[in-house]
C-alpha positions as CSV (number, residue, x, y, z in Angstrom):
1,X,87.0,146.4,156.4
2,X,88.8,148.2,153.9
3,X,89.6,151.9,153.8
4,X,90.1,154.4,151.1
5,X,90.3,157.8,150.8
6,X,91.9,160.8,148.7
7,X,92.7,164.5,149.3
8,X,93.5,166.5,146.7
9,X,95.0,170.2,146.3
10,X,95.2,172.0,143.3
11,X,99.3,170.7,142.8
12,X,98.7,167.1,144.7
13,X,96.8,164.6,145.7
14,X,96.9,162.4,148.5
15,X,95.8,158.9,148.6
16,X,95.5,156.2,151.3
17,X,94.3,152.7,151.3
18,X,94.4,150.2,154.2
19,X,93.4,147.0,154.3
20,X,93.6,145.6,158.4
21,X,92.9,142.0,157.6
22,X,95.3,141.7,154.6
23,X,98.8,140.8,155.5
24,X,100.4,141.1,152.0
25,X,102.4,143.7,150.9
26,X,100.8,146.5,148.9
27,X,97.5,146.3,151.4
28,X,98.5,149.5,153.1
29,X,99.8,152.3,151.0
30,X,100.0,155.6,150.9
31,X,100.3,157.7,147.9
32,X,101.3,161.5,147.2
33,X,101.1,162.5,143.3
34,X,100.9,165.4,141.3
35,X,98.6,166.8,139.7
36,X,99.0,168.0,135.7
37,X,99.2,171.9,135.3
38,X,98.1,174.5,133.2
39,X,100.5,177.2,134.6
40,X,103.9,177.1,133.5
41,X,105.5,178.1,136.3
42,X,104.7,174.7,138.3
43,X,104.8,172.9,134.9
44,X,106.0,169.4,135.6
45,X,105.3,165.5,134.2
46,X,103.3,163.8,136.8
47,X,105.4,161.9,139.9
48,X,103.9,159.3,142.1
49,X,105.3,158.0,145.5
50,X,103.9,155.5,147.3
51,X,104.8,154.2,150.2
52,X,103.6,151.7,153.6
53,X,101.5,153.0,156.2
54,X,104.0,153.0,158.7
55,X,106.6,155.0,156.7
56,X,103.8,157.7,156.2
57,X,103.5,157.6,159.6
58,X,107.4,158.3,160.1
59,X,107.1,161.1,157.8
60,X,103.9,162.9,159.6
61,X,106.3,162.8,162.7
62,X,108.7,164.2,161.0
63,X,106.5,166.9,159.5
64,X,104.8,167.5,162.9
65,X,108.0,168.3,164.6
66,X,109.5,170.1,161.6
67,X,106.5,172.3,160.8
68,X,105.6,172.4,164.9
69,X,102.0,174.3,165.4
70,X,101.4,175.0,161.7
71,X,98.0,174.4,160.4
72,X,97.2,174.5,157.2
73,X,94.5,176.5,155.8
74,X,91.5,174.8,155.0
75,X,90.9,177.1,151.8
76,X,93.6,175.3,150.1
77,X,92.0,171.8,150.3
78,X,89.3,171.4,147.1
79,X,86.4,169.3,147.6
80,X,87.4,165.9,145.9
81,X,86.7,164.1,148.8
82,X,86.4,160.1,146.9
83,X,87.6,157.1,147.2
84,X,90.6,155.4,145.4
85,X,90.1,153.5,142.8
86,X,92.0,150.3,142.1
């Protein structure tokens, strides 16, 4: 059964679709974009990377270890909890 879901913050949004019975590429992705801006200061033209499952799962290890007990403050999540389109 497929699987989609996004998080978004007010700079990115995070987006992940998986697909366990497909066995093409593209089935399981990951995306990180960002998110247009009013402010100046983060003023930038929208980026997009997307990559496979199992790289995103090389780069949580990475961030796990790197950022160690760090959480995150819930505050800084907004409530667009949807599903991806497309």
């Amino acid at each position: 059964m497929p699987y989609n879901k996004i998080k978004s913050t007010k700079r990115f949004s995070f987006g992940i679709s998986r697909n366990p019975t497909a066995k093409k590429a593209g089935s399981n992705v990951v995306t990180i974009a960002t998110n247009p801006s009013d402010a100046d200061y983060y003023s930038t033209s929208t980026v997009g990377l997307t990559m496979t499952v199992k790289e995103a799962t090389a780069l949580q290890g990475f961030l796990n270890t790197e950022l160690g007990g760090y959480v995150a403050d819930p505050a800084l999540l907004e409530s667009s909890d949807s599903s991806m389109l497309g």
